[in-house]
C-alpha positions as CSV (number, residue, x, y, z in Angstrom):
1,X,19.9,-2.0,6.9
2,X,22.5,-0.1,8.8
3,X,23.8,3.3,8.3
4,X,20.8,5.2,6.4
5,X,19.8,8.6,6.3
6,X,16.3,8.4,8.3
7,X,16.2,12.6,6.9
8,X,16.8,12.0,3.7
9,X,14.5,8.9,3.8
10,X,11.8,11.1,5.2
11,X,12.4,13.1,2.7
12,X,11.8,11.3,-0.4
13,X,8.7,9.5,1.0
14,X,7.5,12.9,1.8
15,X,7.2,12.4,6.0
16,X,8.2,15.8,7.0
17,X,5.6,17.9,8.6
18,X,3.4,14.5,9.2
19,X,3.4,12.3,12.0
20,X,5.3,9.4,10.4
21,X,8.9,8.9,10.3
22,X,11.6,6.2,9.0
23,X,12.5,4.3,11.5
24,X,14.2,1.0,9.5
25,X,15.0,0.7,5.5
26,X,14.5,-3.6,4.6
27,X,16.3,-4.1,0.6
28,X,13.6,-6.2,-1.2
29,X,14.8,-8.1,-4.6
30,X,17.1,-9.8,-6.9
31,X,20.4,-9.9,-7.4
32,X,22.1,-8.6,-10.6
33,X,23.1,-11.6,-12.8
34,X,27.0,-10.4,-12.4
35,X,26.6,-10.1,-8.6
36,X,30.5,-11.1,-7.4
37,X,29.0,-11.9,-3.9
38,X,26.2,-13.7,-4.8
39,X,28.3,-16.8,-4.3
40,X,29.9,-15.9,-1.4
41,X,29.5,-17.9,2.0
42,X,26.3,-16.0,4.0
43,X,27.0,-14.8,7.8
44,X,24.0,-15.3,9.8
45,X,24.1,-14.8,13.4
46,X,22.0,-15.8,16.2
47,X,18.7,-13.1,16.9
48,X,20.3,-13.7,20.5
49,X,23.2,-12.5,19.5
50,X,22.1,-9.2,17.9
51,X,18.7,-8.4,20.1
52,X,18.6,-7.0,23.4
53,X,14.7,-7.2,24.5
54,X,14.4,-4.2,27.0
């Protein structure tokens, strides 16, 4: 997921002072029955597209 607040994150899971910190956030579920998007056309691009292996 893009734009999240790794702090806030960090917060909530209780990571300050350890040696662990957010790094990504992944959304895990269903959608709600009166979703308006769920039958909207997907976008997926290529992983070559959006990785760069350095």
């Amino acid at each position: 997921m893009e734009g999240i607040d790794r702090a806030k994150y960090d917060e909530v899971l209780g990571l300050d002072g350890t040696d662990f910190a957010t790094v990504v956030a992944c959304p895990a579920g269903y959608r709600a029955a009166d979703d308006k998007y769920a039958s909207a056309p997907k976008v997926r691009f290529k992983a070559a597209d959006v990785v760069e292996h350095i």
